[in-house]
PDB file as gemmi writes it, atoms N, CA and C in Angstrom:
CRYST1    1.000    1.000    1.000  90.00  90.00  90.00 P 1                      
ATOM      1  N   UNK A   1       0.834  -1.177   0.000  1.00  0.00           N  
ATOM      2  CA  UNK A   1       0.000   0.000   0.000  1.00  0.00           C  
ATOM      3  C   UNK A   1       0.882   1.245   0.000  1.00  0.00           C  
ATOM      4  N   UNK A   2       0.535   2.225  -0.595  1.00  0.00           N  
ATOM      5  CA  UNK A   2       1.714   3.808  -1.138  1.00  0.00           C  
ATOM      6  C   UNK A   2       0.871   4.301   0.124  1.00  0.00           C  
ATOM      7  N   UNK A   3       1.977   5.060   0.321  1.00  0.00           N  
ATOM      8  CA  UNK A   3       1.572   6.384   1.329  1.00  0.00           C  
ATOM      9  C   UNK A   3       0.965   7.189   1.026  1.00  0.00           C  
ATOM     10  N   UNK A   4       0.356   8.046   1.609  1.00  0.00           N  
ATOM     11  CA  UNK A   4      -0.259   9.323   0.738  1.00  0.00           C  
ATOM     12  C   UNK A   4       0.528  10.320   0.154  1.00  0.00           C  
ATOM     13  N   UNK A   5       1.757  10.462   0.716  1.00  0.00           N  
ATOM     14  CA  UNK A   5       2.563  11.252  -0.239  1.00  0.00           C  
ATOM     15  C   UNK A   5       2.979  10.470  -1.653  1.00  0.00           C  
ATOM     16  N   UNK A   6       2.725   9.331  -1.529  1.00  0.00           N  
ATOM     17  CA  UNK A   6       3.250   8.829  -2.938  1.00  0.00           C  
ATOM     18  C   UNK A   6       2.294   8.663  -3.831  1.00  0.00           C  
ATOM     19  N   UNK A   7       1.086   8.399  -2.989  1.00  0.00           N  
ATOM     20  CA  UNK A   7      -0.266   8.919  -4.341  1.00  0.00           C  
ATOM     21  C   UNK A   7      -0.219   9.833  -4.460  1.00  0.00           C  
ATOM     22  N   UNK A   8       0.258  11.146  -3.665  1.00  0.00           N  
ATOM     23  CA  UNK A   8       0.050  12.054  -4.455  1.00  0.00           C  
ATOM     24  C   UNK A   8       0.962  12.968  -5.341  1.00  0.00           C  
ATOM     25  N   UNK A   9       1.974  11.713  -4.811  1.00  0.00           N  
ATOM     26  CA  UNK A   9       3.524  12.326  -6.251  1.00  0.00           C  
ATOM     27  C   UNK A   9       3.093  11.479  -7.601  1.00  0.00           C  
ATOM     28  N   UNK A  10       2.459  10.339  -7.504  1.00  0.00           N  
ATOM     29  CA  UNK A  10       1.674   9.753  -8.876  1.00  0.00           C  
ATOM     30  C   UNK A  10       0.759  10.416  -9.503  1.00  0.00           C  
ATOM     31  N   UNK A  11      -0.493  11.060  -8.662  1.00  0.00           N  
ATOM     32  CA  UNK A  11      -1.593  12.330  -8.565  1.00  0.00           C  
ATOM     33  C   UNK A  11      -0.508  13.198  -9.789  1.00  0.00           C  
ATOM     34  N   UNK A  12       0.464  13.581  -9.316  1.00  0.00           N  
ATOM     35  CA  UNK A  12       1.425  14.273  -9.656  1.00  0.00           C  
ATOM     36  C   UNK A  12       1.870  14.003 -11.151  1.00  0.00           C  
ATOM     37  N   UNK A  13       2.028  12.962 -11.200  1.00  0.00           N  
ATOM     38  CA  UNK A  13       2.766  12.848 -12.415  1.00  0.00           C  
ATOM     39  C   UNK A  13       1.603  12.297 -13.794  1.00  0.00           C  
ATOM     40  N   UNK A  14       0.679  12.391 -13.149  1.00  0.00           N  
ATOM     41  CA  UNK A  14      -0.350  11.907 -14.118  1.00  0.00           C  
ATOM     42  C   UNK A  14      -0.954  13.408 -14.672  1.00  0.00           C  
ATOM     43  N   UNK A  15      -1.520  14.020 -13.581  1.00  0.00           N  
ATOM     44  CA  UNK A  15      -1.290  15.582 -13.990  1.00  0.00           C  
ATOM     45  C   UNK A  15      -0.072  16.218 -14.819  1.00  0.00           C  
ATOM     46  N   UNK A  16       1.285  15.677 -14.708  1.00  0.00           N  
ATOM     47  CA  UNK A  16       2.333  16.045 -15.493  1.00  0.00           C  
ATOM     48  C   UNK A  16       1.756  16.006 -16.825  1.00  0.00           C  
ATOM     49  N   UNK A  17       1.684  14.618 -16.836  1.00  0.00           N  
ATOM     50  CA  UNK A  17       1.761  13.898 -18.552  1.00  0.00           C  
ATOM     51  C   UNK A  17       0.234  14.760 -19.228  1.00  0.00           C  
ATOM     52  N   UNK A  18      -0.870  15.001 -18.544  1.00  0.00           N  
ATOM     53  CA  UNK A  18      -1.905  15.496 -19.171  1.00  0.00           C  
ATOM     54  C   UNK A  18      -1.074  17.112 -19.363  1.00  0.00           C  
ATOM     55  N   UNK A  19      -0.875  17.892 -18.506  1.00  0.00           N  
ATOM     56  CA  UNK A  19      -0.371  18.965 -19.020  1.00  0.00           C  
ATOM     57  C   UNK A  19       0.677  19.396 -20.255  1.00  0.00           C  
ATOM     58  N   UNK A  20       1.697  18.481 -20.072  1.00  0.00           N  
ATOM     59  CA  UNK A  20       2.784  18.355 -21.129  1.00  0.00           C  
ATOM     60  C   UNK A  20       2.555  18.148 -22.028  1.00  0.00           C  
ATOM     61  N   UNK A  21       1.191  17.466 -22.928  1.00  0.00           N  
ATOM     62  CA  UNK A  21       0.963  17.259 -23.921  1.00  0.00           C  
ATOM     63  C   UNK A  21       0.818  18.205 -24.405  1.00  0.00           C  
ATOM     64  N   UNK A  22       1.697  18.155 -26.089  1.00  0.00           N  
ATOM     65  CA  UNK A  22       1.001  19.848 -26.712  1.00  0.00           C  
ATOM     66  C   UNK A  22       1.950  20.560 -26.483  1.00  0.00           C  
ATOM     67  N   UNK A  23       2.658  20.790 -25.546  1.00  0.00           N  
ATOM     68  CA  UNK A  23       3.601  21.998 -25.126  1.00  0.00           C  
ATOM     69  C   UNK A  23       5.178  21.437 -26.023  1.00  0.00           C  
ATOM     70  N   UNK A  24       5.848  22.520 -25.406  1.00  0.00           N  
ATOM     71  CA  UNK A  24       7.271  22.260 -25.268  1.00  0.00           C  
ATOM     72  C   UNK A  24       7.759  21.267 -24.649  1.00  0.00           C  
ATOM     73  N   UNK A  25       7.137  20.852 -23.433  1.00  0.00           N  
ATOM     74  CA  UNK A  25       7.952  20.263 -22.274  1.00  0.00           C  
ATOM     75  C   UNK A  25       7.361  18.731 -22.624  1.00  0.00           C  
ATOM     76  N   UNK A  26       6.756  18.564 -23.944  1.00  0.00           N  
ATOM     77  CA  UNK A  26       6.384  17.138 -23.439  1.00  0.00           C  
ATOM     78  C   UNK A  26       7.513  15.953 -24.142  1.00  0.00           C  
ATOM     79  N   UNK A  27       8.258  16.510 -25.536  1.00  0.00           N  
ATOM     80  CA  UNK A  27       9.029  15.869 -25.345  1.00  0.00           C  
ATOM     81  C   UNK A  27       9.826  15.000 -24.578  1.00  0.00           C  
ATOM     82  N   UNK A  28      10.528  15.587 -23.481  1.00  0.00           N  
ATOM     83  CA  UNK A  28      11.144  15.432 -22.558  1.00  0.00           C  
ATOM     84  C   UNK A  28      10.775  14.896 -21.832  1.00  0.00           C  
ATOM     85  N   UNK A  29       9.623  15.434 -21.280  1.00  0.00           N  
ATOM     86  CA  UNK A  29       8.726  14.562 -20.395  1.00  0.00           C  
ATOM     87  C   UNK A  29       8.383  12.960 -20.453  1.00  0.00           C  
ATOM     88  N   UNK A  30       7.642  13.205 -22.301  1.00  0.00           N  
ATOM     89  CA  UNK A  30       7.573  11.952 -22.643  1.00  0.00           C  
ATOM     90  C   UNK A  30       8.875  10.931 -22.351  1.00  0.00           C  
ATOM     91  N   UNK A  31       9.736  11.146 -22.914  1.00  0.00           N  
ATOM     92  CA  UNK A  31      11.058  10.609 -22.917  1.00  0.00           C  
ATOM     93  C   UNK A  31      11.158   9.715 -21.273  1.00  0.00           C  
ATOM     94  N   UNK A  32      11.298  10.902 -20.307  1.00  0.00           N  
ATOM     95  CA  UNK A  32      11.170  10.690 -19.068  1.00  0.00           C  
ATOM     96  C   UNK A  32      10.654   9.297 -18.721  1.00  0.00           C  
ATOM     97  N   UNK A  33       9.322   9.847 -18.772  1.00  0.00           N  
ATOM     98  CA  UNK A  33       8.285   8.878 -18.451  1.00  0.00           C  
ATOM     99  C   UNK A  33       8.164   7.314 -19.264  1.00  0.00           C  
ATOM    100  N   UNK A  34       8.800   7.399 -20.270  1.00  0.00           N  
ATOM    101  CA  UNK A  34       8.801   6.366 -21.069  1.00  0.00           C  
ATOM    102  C   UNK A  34      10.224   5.080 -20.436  1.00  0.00           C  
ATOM    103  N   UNK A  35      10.745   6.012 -19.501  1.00  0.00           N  
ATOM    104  CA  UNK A  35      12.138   5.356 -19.729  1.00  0.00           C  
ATOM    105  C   UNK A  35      12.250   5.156 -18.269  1.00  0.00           C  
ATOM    106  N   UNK A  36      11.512   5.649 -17.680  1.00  0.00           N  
ATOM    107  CA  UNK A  36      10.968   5.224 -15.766  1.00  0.00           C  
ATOM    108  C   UNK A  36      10.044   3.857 -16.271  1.00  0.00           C  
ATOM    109  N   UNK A  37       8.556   4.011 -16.944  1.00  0.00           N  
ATOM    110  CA  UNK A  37       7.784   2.841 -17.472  1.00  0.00           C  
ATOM    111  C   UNK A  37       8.625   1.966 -17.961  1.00  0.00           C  
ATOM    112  N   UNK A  38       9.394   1.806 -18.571  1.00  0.00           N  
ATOM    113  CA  UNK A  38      10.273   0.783 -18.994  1.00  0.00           C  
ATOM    114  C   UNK A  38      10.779   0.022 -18.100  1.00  0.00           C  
ATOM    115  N   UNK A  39      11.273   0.702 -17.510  1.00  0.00           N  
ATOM    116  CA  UNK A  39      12.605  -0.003 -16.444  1.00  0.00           C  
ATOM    117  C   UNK A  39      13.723  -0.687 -17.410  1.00  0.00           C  
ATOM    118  N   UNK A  40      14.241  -0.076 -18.275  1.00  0.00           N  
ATOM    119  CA  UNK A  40      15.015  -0.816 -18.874  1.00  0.00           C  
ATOM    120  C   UNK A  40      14.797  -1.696 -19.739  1.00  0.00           C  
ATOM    121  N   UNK A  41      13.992  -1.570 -20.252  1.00  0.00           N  
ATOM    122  CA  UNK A  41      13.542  -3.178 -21.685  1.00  0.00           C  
ATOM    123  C   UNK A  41      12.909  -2.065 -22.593  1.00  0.00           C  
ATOM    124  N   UNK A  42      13.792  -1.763 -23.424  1.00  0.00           N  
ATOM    125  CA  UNK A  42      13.701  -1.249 -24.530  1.00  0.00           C  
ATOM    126  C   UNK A  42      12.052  -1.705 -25.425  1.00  0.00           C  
ATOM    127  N   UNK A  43      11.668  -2.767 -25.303  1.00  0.00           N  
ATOM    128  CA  UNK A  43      10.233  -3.136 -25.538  1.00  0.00           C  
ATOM    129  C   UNK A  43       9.195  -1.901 -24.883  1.00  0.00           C  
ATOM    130  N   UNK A  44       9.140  -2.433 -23.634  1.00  0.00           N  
ATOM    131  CA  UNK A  44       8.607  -2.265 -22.904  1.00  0.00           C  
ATOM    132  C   UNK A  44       8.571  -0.371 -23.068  1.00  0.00           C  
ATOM    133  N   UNK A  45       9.434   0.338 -23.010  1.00  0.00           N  
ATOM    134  CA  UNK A  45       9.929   1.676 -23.061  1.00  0.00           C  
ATOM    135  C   UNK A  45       8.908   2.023 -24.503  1.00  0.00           C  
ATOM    136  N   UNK A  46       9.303   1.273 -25.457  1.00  0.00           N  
ATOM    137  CA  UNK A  46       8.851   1.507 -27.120  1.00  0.00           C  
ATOM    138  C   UNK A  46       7.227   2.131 -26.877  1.00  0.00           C  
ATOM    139  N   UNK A  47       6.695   0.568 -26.001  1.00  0.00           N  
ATOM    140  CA  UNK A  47       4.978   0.577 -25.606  1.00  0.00           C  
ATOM    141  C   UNK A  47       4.497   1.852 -25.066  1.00  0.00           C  
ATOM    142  N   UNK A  48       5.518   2.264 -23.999  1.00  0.00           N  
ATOM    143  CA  UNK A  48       4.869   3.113 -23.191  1.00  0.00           C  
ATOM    144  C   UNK A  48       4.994   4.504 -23.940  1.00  0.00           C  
ATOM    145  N   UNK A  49       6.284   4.692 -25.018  1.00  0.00           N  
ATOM    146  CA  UNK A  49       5.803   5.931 -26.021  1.00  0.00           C  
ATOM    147  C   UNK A  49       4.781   6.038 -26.727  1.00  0.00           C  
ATOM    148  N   UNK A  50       4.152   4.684 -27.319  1.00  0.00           N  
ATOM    149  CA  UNK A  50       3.157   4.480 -27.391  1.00  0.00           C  
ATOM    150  C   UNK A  50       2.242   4.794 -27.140  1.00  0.00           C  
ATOM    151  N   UNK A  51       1.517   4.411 -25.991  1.00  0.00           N  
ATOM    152  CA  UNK A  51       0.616   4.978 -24.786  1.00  0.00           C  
ATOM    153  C   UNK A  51       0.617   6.165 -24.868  1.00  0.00           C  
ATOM    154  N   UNK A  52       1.906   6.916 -24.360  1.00  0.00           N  
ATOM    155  CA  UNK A  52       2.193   8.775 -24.356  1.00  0.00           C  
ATOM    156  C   UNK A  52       1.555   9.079 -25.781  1.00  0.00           C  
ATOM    157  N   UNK A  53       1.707   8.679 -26.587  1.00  0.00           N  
ATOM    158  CA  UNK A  53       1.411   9.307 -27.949  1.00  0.00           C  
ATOM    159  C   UNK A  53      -0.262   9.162 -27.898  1.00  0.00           C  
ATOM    160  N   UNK A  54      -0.839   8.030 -27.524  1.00  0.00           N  
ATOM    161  CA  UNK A  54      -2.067   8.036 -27.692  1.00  0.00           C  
ATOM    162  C   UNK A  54      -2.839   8.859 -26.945  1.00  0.00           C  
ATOM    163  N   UNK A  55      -2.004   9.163 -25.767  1.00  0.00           N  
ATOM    164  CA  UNK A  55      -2.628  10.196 -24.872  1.00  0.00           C  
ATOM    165  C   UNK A  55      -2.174  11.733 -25.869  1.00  0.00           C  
ATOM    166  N   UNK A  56      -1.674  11.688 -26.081  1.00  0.00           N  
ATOM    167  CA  UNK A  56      -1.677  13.287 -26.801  1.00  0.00           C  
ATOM    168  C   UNK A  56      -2.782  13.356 -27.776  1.00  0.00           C  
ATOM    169  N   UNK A  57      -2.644  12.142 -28.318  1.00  0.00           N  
ATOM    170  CA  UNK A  57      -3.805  12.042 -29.382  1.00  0.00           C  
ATOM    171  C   UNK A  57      -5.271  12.354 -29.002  1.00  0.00           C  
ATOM    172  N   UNK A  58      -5.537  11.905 -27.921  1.00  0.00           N  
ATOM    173  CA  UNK A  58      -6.959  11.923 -27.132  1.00  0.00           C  
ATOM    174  C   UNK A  58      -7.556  13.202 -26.858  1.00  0.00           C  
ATOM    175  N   UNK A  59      -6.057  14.212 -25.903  1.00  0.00           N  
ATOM    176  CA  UNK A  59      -6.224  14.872 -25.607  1.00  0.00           C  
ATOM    177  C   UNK A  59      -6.580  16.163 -26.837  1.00  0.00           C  
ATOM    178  N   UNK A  60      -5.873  16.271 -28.111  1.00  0.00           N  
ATOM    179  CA  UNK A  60      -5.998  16.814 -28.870  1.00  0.00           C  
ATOM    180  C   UNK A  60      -7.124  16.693 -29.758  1.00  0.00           C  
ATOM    181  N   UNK A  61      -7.359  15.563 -29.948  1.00  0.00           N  
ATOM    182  CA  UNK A  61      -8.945  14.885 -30.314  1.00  0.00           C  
ATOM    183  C   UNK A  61     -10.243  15.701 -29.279  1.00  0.00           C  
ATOM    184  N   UNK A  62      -9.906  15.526 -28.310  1.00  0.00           N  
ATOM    185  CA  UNK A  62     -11.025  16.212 -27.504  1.00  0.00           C  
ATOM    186  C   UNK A  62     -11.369  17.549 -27.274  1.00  0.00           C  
ATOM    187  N   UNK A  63     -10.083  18.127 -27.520  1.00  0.00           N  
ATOM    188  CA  UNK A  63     -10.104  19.817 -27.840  1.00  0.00           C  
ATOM    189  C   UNK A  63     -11.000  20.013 -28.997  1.00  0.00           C  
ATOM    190  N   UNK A  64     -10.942  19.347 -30.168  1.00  0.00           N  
ATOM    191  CA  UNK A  64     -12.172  19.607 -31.227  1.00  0.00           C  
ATOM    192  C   UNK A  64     -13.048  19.109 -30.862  1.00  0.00           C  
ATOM    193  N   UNK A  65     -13.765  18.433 -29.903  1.00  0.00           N  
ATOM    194  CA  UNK A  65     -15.077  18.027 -29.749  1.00  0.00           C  
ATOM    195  C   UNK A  65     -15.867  18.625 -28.576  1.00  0.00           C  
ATOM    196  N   UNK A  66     -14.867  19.474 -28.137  1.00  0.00           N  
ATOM    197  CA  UNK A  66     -15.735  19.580 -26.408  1.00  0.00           C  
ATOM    198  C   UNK A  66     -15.509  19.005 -25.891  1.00  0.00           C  
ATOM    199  N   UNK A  67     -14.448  18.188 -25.793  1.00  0.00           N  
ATOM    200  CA  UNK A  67     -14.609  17.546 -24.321  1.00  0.00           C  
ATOM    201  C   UNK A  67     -13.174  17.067 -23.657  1.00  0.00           C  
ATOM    202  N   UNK A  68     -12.665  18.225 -23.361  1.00  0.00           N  
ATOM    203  CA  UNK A  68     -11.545  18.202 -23.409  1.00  0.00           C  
ATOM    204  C   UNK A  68     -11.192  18.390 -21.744  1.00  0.00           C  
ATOM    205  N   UNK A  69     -12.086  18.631 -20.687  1.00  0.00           N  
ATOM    206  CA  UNK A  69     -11.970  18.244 -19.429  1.00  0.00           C  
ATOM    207  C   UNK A  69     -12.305  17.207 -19.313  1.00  0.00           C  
ATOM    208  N   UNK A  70     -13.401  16.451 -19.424  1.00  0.00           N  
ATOM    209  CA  UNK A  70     -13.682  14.879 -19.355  1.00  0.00           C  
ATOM    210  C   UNK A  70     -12.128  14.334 -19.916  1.00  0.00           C  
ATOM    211  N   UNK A  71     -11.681  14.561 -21.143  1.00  0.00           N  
ATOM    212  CA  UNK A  71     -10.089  13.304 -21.514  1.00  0.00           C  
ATOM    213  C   UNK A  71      -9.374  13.989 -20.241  1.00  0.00           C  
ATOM    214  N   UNK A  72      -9.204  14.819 -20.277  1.00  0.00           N  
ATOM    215  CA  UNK A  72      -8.064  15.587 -19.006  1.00  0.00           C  
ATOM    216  C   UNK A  72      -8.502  14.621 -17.891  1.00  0.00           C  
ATOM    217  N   UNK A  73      -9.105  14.600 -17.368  1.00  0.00           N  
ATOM    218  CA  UNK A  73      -9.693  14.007 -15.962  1.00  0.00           C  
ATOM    219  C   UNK A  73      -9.513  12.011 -16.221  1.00  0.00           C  
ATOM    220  N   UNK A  74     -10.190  11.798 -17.341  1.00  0.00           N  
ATOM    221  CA  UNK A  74      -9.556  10.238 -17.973  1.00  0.00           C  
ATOM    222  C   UNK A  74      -7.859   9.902 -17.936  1.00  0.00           C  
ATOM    223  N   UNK A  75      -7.477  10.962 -18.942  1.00  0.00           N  
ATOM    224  CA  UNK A  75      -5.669  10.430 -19.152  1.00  0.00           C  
ATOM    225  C   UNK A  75      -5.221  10.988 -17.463  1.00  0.00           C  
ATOM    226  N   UNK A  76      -5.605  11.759 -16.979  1.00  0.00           N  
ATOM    227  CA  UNK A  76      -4.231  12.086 -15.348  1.00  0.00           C  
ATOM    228  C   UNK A  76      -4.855  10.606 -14.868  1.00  0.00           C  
ATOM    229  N   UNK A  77      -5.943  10.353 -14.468  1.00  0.00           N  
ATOM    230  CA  UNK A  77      -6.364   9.191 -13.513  1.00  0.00           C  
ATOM    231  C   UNK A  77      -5.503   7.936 -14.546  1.00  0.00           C  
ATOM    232  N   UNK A  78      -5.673   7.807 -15.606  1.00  0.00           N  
ATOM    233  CA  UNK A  78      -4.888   6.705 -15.998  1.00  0.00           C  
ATOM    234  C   UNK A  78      -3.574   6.840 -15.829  1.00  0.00           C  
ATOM    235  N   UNK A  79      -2.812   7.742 -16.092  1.00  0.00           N  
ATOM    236  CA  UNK A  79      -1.577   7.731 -16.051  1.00  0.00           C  
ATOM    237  C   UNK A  79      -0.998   7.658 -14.120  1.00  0.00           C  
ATOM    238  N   UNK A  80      -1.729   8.378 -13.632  1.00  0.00           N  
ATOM    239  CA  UNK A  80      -1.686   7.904 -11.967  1.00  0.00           C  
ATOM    240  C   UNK A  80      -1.912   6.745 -11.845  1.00  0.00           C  
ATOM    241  N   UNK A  81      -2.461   6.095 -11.905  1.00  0.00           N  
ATOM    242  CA  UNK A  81      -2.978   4.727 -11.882  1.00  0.00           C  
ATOM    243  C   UNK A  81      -1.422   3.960 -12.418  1.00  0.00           C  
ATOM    244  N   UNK A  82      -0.676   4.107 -13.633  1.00  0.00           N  
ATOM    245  CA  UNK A  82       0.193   3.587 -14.067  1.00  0.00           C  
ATOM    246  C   UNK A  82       1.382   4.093 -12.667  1.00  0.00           C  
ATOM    247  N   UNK A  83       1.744   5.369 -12.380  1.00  0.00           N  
ATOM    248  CA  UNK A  83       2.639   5.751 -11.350  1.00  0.00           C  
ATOM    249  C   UNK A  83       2.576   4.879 -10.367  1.00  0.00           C  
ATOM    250  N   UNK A  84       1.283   4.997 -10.053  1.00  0.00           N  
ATOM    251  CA  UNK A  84       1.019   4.339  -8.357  1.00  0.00           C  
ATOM    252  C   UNK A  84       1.189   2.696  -8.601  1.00  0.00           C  
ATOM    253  N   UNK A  85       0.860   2.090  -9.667  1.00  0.00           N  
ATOM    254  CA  UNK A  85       1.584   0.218 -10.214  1.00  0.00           C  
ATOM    255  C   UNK A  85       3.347   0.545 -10.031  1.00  0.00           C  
ATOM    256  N   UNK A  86       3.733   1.130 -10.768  1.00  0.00           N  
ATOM    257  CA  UNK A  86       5.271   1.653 -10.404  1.00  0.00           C  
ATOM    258  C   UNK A  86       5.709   1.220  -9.021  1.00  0.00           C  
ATOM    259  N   UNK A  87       5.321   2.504  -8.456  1.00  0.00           N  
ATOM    260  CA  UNK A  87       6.019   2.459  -7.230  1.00  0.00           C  
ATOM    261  C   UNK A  87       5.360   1.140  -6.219  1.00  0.00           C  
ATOM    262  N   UNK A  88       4.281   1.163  -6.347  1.00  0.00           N  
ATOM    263  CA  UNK A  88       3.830  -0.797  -5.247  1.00  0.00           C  
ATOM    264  C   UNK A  88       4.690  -1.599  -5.869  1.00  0.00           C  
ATOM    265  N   UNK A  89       5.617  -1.327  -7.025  1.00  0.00           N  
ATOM    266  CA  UNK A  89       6.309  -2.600  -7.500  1.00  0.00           C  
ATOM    267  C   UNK A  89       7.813  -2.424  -6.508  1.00  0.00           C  
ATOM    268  N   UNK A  90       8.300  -1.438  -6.045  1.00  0.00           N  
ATOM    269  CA  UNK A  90       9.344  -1.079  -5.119  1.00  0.00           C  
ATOM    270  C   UNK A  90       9.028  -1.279  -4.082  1.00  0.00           C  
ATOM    271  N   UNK A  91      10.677  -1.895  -3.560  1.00  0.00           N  
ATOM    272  CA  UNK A  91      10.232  -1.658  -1.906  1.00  0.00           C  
ATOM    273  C   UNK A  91      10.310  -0.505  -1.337  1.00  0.00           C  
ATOM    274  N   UNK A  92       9.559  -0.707  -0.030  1.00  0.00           N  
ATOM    275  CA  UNK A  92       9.718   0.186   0.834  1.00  0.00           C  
ATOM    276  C   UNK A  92      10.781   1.348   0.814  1.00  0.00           C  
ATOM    277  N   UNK A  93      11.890   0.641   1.186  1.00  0.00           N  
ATOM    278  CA  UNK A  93      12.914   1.556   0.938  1.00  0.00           C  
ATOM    279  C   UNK A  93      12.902   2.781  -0.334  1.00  0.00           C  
ATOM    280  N   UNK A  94      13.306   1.842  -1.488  1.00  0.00           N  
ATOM    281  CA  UNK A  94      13.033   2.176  -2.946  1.00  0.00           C  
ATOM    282  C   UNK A  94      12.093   3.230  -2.550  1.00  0.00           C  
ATOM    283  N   UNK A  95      10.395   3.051  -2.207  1.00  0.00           N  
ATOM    284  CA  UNK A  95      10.004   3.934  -2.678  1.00  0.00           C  
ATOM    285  C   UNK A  95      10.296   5.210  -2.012  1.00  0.00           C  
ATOM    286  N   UNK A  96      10.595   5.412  -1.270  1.00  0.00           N  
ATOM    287  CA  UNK A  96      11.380   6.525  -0.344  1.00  0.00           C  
ATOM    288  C   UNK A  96      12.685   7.414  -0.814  1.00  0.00           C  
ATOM    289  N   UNK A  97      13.336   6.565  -1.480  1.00  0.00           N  
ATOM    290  CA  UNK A  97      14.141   7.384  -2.312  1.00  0.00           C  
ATOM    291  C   UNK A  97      13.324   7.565  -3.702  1.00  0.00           C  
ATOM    292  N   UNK A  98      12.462   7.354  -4.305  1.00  0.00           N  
ATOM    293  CA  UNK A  98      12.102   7.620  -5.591  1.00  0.00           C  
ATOM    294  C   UNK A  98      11.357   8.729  -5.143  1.00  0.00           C  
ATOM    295  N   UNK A  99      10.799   9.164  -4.399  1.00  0.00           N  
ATOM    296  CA  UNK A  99       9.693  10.198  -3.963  1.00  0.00           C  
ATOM    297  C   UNK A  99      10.555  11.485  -4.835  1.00  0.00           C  
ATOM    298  N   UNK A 100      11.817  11.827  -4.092  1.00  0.00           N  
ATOM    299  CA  UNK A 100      12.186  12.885  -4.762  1.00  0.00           C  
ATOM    300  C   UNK A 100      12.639  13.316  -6.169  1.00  0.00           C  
ATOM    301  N   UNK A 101      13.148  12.197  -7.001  1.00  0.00           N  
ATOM    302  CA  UNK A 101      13.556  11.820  -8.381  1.00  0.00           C  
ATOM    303  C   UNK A 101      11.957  12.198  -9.404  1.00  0.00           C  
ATOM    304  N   UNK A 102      10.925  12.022  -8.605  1.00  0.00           N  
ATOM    305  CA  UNK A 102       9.777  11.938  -8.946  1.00  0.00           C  
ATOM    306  C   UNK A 102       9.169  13.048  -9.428  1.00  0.00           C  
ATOM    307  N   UNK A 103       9.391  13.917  -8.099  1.00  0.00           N  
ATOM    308  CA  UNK A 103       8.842  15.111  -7.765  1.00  0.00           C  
ATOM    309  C   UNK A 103       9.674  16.411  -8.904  1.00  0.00           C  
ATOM    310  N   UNK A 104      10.860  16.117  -8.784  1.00  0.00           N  
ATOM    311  CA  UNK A 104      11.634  16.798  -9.199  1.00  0.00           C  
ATOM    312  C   UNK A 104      11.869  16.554 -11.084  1.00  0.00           C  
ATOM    313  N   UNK A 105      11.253  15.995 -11.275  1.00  0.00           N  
ATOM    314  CA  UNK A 105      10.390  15.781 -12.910  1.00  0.00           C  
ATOM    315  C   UNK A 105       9.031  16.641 -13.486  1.00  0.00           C  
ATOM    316  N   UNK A 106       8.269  16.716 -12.207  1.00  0.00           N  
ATOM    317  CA  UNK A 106       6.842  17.366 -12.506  1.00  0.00           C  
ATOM    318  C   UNK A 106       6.934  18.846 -12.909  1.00  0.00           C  
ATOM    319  N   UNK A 107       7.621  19.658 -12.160  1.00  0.00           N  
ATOM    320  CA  UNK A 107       7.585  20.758 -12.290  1.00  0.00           C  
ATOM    321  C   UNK A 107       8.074  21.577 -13.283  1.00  0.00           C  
ATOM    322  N   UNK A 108       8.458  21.147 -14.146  1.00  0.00           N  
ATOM    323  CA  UNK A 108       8.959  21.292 -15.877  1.00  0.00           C  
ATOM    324  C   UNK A 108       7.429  21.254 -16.575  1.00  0.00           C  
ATOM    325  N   UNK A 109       6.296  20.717 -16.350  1.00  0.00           N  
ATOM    326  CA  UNK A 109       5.239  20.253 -17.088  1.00  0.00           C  
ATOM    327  C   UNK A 109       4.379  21.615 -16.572  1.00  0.00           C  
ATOM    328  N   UNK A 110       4.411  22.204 -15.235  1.00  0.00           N  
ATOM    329  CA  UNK A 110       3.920  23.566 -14.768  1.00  0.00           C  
ATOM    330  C   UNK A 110       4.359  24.488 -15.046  1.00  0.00           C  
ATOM    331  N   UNK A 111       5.482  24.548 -15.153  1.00  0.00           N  
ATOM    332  CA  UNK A 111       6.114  25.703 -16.188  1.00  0.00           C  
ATOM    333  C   UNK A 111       5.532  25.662 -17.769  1.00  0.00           C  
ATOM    334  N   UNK A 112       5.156  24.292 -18.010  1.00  0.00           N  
ATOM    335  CA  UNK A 112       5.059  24.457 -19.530  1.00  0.00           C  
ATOM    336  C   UNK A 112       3.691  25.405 -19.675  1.00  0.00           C  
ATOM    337  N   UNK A 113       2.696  24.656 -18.620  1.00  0.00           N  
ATOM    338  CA  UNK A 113       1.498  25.182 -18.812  1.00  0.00           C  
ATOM    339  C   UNK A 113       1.251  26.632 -18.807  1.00  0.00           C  
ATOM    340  N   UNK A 114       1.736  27.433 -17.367  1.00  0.00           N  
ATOM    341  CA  UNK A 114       1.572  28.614 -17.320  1.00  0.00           C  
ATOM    342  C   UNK A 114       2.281  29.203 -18.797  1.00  0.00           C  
ATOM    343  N   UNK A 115       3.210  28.956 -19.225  1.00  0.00           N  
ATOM    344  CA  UNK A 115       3.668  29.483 -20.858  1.00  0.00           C  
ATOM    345  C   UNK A 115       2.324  29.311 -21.420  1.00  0.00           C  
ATOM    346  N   UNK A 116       1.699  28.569 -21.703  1.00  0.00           N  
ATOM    347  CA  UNK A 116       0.752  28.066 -22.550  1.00  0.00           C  
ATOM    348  C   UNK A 116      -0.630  28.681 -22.382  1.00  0.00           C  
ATOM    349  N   UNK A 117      -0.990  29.344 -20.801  1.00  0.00           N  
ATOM    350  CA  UNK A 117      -2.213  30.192 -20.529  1.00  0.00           C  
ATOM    351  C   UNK A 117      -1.944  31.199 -21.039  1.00  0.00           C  
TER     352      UNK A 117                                                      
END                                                                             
């Protein structure tokens, strides 16, 4: 079971990935996130750009239809959902040092946004 600070550094990073889409910062981001999801298996890494891409797709899809808070509110909860599998896969320890590696990723994706308002 995650602590509440670690749901809400996942909270966190799922909000990242919905914001970053579209911007500047999602490159990177993506990259990021693709290569934490991986853990190292280049497969596995490929999939999860994958995923990232389909989420941009969604999100940009939904901007022409209206409904572009409903995907927002869909892709962060999914992509949290993927964070928070992450870290229950670490131990204890582990997840205690990942908290900050974590945190210290997100805030590139808030910068992107305020550019973007």
């Amino acid at each position: 079971m995650l602590t509440e600070a670690l749901m809400a550094v996942a909270g966190a990073g799922g909000t990242a990935v919905v914001q970053a889409a579209g911007t500047d910062a999602w490159t990177g981001l993506r990259q990021r996130v693709a290569r934490l999801l991986g853990r190292g298996d280049t497969q596995r890494e490929r999939a999860e750009l994958e995923r990232l891409d389909r989420t941009a797709q969604a999100l940009e899809e939904a901007g022409t239809t209206g409904e572009t808070e409903r995907a927002r509110l869909r892709q962060e909860a999914s992509w949290q959902t993927r964070f928070e599998s992450l870290l229950e896969t670490l131990r204890t320890p582990s997840r205690s040092r990942s908290q900050p590696n974590f945190r210290r990723w997100w805030p590139s994706s808030r910068s992107s946004r305020l550019a973007r308002a």
